[in-house]
C-alpha positions as YAML, in Angstrom:
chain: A
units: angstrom
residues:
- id: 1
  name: UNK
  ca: [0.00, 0.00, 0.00]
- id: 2
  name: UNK
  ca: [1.10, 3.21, -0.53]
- id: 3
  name: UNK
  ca: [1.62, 6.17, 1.55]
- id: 4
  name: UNK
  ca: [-0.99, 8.24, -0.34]
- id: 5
  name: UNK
  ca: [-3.78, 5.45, -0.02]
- id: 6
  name: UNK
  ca: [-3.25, 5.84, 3.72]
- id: 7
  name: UNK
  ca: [-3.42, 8.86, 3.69]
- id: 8
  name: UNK
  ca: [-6.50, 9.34, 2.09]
- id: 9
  name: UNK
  ca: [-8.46, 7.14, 4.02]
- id: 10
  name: UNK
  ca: [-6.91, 8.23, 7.50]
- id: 11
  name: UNK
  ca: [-7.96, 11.96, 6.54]
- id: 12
  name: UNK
  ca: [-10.79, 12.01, 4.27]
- id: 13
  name: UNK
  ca: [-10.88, 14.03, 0.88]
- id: 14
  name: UNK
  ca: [-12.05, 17.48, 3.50]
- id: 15
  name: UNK
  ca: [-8.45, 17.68, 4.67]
- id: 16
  name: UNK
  ca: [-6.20, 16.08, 2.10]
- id: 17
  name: UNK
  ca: [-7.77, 18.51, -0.50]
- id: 18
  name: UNK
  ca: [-4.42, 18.54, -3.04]
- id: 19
  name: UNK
  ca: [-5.08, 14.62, -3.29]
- id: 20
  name: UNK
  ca: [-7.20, 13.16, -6.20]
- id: 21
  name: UNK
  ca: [-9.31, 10.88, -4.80]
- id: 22
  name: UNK
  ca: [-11.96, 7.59, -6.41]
- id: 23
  name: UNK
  ca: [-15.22, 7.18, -5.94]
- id: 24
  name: UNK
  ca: [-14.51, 4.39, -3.59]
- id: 25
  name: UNK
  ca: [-11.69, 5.77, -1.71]
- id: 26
  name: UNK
  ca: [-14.31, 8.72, -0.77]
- id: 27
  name: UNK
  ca: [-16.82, 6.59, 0.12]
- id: 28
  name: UNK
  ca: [-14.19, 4.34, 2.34]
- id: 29
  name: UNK
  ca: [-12.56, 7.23, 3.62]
- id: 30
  name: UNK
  ca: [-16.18, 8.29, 4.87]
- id: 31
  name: UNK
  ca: [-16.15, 5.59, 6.46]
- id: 32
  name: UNK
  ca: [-13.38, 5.75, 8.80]
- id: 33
  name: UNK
  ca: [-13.70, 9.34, 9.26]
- id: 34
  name: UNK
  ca: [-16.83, 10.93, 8.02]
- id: 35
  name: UNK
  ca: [-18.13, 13.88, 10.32]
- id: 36
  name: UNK
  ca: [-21.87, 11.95, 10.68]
- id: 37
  name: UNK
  ca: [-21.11, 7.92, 10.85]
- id: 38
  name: UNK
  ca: [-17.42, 8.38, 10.87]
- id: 39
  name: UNK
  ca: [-16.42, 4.79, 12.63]
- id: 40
  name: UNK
  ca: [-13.55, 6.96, 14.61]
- id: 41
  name: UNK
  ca: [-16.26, 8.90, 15.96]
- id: 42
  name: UNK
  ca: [-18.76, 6.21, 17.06]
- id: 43
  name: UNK
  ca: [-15.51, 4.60, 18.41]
- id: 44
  name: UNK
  ca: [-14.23, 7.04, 20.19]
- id: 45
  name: UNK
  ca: [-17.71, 8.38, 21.99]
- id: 46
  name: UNK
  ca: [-18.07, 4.84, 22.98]
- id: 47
  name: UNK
  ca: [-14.74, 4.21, 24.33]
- id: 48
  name: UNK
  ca: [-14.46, 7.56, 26.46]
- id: 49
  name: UNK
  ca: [-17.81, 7.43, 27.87]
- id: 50
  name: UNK
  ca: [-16.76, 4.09, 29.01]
- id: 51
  name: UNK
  ca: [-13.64, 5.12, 30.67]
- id: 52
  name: UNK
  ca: [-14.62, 8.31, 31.69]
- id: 53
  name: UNK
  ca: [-17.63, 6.70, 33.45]
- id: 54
  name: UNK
  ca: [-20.27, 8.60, 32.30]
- id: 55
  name: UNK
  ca: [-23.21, 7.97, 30.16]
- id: 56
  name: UNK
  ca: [-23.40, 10.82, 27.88]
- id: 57
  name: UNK
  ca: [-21.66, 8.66, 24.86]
- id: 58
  name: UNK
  ca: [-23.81, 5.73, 24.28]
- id: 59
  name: UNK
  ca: [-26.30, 5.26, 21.94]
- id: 60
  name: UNK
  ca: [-27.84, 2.33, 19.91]
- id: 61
  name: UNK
  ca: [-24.86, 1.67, 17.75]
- id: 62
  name: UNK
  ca: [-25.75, -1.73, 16.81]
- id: 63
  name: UNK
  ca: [-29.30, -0.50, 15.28]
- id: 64
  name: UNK
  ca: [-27.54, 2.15, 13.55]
- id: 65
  name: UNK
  ca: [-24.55, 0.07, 11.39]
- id: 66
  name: UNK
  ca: [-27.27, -2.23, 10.10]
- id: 67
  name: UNK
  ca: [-29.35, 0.38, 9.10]
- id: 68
  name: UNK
  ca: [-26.58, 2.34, 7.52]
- id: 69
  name: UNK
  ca: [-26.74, 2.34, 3.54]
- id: 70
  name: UNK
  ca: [-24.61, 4.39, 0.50]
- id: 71
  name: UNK
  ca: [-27.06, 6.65, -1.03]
- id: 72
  name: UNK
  ca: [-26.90, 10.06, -2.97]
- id: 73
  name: UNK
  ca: [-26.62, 13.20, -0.48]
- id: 74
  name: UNK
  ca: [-28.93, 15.46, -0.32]
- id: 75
  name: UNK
  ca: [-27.62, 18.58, -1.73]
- id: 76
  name: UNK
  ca: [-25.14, 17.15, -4.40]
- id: 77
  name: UNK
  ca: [-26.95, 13.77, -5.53]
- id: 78
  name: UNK
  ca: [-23.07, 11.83, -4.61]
- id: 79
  name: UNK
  ca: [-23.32, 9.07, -2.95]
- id: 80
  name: UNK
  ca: [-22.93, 9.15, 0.51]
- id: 81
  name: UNK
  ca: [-23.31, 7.53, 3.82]
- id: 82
  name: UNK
  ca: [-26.97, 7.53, 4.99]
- id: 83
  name: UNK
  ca: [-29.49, 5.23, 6.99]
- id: 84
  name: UNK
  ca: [-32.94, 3.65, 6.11]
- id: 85
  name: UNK
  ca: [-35.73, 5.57, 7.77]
- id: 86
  name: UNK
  ca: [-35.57, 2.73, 10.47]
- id: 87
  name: UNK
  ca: [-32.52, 4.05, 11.89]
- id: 88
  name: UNK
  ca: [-33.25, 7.64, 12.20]
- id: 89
  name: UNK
  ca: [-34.01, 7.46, 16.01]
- id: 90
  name: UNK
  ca: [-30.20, 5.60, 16.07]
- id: 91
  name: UNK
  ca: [-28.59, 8.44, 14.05]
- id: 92
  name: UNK
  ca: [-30.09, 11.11, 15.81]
- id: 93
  name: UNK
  ca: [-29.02, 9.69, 18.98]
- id: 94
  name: UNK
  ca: [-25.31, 9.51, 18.12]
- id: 95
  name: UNK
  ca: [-25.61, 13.60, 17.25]
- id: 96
  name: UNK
  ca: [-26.64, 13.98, 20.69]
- id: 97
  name: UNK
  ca: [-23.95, 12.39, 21.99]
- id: 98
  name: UNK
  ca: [-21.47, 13.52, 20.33]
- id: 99
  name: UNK
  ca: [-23.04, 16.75, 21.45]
- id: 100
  name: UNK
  ca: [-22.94, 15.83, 25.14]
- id: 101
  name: UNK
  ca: [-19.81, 14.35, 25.12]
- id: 102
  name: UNK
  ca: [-18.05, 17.43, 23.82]
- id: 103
  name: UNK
  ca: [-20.06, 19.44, 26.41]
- id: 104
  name: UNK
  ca: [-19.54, 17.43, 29.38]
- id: 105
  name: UNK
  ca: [-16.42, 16.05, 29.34]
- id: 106
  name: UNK
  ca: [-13.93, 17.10, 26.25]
- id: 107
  name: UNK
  ca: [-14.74, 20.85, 26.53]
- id: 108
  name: UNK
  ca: [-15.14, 20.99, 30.66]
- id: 109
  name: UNK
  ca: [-14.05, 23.98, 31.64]
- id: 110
  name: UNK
  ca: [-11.30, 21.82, 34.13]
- id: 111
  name: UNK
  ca: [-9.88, 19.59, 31.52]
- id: 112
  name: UNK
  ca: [-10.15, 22.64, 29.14]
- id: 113
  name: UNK
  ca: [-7.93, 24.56, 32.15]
- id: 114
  name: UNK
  ca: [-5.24, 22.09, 32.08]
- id: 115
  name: UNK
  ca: [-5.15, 22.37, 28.46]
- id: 116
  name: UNK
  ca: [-4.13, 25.49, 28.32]
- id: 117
  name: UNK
  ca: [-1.56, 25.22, 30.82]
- id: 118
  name: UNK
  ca: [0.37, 22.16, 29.30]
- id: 119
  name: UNK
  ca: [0.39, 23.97, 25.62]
- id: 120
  name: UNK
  ca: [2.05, 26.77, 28.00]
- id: 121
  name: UNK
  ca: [4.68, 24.99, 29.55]
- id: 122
  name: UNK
  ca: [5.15, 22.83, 26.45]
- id: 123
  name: UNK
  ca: [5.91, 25.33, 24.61]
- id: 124
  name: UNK
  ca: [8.19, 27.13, 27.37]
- id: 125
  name: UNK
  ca: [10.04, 24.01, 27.98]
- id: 126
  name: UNK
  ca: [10.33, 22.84, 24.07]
- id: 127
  name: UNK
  ca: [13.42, 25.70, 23.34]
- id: 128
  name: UNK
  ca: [16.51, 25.99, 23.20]
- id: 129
  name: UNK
  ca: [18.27, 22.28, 24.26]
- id: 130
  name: UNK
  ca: [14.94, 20.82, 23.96]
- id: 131
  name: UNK
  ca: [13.40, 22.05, 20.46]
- id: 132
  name: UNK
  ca: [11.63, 20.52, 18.46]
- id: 133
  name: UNK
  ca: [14.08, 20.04, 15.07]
- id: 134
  name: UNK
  ca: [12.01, 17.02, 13.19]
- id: 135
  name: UNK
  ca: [9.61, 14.82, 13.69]
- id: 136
  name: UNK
  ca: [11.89, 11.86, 14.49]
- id: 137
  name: UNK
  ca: [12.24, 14.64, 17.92]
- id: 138
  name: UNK
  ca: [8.65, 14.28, 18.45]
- id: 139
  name: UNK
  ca: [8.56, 10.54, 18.74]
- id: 140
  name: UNK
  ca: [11.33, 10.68, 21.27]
- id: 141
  name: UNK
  ca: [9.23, 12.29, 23.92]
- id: 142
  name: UNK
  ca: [7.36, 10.33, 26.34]
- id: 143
  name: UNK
  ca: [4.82, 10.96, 28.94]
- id: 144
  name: UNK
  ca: [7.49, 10.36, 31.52]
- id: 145
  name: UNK
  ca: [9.78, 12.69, 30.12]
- id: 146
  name: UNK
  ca: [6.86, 15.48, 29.98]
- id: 147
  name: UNK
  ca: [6.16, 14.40, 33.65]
- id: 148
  name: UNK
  ca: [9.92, 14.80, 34.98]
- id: 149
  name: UNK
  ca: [10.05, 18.28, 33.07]
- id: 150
  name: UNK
  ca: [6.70, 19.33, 34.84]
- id: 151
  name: UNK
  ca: [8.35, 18.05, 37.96]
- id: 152
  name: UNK
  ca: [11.83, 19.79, 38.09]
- id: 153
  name: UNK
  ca: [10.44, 23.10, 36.12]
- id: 154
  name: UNK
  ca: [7.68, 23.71, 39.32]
- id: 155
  name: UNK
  ca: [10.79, 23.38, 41.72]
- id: 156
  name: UNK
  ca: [12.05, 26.97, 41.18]
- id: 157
  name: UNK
  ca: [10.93, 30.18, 39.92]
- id: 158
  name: UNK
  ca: [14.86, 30.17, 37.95]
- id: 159
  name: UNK
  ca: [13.30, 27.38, 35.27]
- id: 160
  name: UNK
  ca: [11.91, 28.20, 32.19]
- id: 161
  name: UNK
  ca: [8.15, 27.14, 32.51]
- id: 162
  name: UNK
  ca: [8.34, 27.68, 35.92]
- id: 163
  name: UNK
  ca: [4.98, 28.98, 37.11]
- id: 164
  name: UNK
  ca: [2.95, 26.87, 34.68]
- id: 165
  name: UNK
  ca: [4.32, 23.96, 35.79]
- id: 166
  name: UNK
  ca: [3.66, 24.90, 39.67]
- id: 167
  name: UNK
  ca: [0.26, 25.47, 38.91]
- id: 168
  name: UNK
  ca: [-0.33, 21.79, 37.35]
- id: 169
  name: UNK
  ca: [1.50, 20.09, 40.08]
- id: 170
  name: UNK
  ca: [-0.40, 21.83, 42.75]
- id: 171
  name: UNK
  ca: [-3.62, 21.63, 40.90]
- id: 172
  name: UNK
  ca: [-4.08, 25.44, 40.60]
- id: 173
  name: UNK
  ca: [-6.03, 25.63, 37.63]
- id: 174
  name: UNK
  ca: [-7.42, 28.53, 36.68]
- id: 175
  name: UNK
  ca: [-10.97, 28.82, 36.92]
- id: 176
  name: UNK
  ca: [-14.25, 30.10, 35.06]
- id: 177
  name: UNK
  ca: [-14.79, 33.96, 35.04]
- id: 178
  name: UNK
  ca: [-17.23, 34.45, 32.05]
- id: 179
  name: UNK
  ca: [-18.74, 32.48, 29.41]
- id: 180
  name: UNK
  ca: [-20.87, 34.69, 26.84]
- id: 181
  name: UNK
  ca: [-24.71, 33.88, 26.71]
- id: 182
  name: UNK
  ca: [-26.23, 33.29, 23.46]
- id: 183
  name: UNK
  ca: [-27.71, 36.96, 23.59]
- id: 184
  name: UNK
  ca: [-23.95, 38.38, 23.96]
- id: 185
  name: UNK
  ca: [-22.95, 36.53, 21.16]
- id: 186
  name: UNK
  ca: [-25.82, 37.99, 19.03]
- id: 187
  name: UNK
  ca: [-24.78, 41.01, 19.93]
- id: 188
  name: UNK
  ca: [-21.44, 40.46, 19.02]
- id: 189
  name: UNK
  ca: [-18.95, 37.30, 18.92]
- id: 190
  name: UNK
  ca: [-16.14, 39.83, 20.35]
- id: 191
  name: UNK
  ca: [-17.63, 39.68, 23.71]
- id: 192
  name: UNK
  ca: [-15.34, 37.44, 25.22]
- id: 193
  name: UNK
  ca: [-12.38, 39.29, 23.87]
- id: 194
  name: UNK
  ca: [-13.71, 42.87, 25.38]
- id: 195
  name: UNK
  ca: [-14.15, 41.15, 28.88]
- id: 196
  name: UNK
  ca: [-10.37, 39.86, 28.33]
- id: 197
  name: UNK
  ca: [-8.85, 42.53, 27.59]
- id: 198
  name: UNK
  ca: [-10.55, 44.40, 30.23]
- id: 199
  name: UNK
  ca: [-10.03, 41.87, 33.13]
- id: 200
  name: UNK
  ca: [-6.08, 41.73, 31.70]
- id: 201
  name: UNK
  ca: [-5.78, 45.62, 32.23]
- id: 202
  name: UNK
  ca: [-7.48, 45.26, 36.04]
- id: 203
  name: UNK
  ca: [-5.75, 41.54, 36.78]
- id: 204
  name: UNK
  ca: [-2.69, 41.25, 34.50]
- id: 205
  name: UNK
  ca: [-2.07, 39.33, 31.53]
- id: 206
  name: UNK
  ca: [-0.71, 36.41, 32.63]
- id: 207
  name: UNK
  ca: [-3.42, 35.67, 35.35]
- id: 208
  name: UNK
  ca: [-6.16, 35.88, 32.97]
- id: 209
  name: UNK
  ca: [-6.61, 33.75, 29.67]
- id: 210
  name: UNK
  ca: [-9.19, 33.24, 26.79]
- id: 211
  name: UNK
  ca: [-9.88, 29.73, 26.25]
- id: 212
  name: UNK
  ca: [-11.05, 30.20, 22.16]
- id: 213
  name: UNK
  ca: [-13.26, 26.78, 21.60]
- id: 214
  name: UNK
  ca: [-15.82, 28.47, 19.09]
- id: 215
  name: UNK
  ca: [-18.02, 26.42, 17.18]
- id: 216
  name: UNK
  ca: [-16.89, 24.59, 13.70]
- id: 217
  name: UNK
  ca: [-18.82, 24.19, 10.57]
- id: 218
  name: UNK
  ca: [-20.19, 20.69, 10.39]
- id: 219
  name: UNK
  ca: [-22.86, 19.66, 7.80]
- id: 220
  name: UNK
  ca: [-24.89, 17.11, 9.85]
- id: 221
  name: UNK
  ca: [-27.41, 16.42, 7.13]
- id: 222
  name: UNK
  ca: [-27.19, 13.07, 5.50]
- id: 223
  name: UNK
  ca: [-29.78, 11.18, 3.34]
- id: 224
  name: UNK
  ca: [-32.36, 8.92, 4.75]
- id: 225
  name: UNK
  ca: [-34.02, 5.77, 2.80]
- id: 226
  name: UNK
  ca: [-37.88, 6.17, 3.32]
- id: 227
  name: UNK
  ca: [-39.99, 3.15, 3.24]
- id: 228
  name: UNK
  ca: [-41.52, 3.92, 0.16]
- id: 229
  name: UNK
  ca: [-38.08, 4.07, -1.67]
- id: 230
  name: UNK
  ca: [-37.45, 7.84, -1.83]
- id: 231
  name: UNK
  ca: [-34.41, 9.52, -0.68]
- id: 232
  name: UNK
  ca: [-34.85, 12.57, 1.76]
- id: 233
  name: UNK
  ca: [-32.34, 14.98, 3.59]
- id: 234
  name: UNK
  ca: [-32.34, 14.46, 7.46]
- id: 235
  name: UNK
  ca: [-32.55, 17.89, 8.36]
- id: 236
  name: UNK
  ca: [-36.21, 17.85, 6.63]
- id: 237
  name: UNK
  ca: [-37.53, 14.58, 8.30]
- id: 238
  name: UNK
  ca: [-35.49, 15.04, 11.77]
- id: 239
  name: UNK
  ca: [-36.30, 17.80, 13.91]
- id: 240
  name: UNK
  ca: [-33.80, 16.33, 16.05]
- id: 241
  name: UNK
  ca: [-30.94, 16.93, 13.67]
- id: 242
  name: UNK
  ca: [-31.63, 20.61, 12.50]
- id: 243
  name: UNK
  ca: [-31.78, 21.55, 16.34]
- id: 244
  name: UNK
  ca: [-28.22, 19.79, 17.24]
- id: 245
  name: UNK
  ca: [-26.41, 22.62, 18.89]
- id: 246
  name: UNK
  ca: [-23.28, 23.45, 18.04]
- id: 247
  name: UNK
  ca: [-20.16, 22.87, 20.56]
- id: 248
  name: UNK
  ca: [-18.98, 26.60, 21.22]
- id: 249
  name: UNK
  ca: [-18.18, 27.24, 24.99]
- id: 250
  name: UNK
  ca: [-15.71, 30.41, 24.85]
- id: 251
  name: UNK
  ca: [-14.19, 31.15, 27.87]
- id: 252
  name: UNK
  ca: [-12.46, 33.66, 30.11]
- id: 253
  name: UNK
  ca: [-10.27, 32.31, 32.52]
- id: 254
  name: UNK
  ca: [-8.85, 34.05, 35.79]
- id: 255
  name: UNK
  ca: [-5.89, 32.13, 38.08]
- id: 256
  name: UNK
  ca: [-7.95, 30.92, 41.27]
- id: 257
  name: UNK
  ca: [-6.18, 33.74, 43.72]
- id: 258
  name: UNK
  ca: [-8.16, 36.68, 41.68]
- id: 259
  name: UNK
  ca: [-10.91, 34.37, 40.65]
- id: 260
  name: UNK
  ca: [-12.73, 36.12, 44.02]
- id: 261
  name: UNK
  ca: [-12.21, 39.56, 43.35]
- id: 262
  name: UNK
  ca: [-12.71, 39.00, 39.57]
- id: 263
  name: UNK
  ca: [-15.81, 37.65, 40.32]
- id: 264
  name: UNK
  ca: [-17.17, 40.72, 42.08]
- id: 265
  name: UNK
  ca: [-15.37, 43.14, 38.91]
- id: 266
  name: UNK
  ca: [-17.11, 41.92, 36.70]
- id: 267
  name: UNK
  ca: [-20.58, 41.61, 38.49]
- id: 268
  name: UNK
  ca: [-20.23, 45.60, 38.63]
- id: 269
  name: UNK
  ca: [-18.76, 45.85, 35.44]
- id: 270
  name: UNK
  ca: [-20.42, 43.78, 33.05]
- id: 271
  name: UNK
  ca: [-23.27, 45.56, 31.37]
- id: 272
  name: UNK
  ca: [-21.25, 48.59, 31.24]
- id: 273
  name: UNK
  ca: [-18.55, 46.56, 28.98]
- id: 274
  name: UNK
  ca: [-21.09, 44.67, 27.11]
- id: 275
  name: UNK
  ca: [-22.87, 47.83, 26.21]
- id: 276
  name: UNK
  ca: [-19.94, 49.50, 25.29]
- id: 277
  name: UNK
  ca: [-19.49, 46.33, 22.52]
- id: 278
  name: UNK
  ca: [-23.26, 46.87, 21.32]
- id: 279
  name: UNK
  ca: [-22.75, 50.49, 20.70]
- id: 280
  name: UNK
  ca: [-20.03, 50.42, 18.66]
- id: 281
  name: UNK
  ca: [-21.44, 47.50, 16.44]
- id: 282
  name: UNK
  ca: [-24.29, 49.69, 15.70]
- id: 283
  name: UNK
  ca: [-22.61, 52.86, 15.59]
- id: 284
  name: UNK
  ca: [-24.02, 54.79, 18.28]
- id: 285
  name: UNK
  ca: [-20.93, 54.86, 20.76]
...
């Protein structure tokens, strides 16, 4: 096999765009890692909400792969991964989960939190002696050797990485100060940015931090075998799927020593900053 047949079906036709792909090869890369049936996706909501102990990630996956059928999409008339009408309920299930599963446990504001700090201190610690020259550099690093760095760079404010790495070990995570409502957001999508900047000028920079998770295109509509032969988009016969939320949770973060004091800032504060946004989208500030 070559490296370009594995490449196309480990990434899809989406991603490896400069690659000309077959017919088949689409349809097998769908697959393996289609956005709606994507086997890596059913796998991977199963597997987590099994060892993350939580429900959130299971749905009737056995009802959905025998229901599951090539047939032409919707809006281009290609063939594409569907379901007969009997597994509707399955599909719309496994949207749900998805959704939940991103809300509940990959995007949680705590293991979104420690997150940002690793990508910190990785990047503090990666320089210099330690930088990354190739990719053969890459597959030399362990988790051990990530945990020893944490280790020694928390022992003294001298080491690069220094107060990142104290605030993992001592599980000092910073903490929640404002997530935009769906109103703000209306209003404008910079609202998180105008309460960052804001909180940096009263709190400092480096004890307040934007966590950016905004939500990603994703065409959830597939095709759906009726029972009297016809082919229909899901968004038309789902309600279900048309009203899948997206996975946005933008946050501000504060370090958990200001997270008090932030707290009452922005209580006071908050309208006025917001308003401030509003009026200059519409002109009136």
């Amino acid at each position: 096999m070559r490296a370009s047949d594995i490449v196309k079906l480990a990434v899809g036709r989406q991603t490896a765009s400069d690659v000309e792909f077959s017919l088949w090869e689409t349809l097998l890369s769908e697959i393996i890692t289609g956005d709606v049936f994507g086997v890596d996706r059913i796998n991977y909501l199963l597997r987590d909400s099994l060892h993350a102990g939580v429900a959130y990630g299971r749905f009737d996956h056995y009802r959905l792969v025998d229901t599951l059928r090539f047939l032409p999409h919707p809006a281009t008339g290609e063939p594409a991964l569907g379901v007969e009408e009997g597994g509707l309920h399955s599909a719309e299930a496994l949207q749900i989960a998805r959704y939940f599963m991103f809300a509940q446990v990959y995007l949680h504001p705590v293991r979104r939190a420690y997150d940002l700090l690793l990508q910190g201190f990785m990047s503090s610690w990666l320089k210099g002696a330690n930088a990354i020259k190739s990719w053969e550099d890459v597959l030399k690093i362990s988790d051990s050797d990530v945990l020893v760095a944490l280790k020694h760079a928390g022992t003294s404010p001298k080491n690069a990485g220094y107060e990142l790495a104290r605030r993992i070990n001592e599980r000092r995570h910073f903490r929640t100060l404002y997530t935009p409502t769906q109103d703000e957001l209306e209003v404008s999508l910079e609202a998180s940015e105008t309460v960052l900047k804001a909180a940096q000028v009263q709190f400092g920079e480096l004890d307040v931090q934007l966590d950016p998770v905004r939500a990603s295109s994703s065409d959830l509509d597939f095709p759906v075998l009726r029972q009297d032969g016809q082919t229909e988009s899901a968004a038309t016969l789902s309600e279900v799927i048309a009203q899948v939320p997206t996975t946005s949770f933008e946050r501000v973060m504060i370090s958990p020593e200001k997270r008090e004091e932030a707290t009452r800032w922005l209580s006071e504060n908050r309208d006025t900053l917001l308003s401030a946004v509003a009026a200059e989208r519409t002109g009136y500030g």
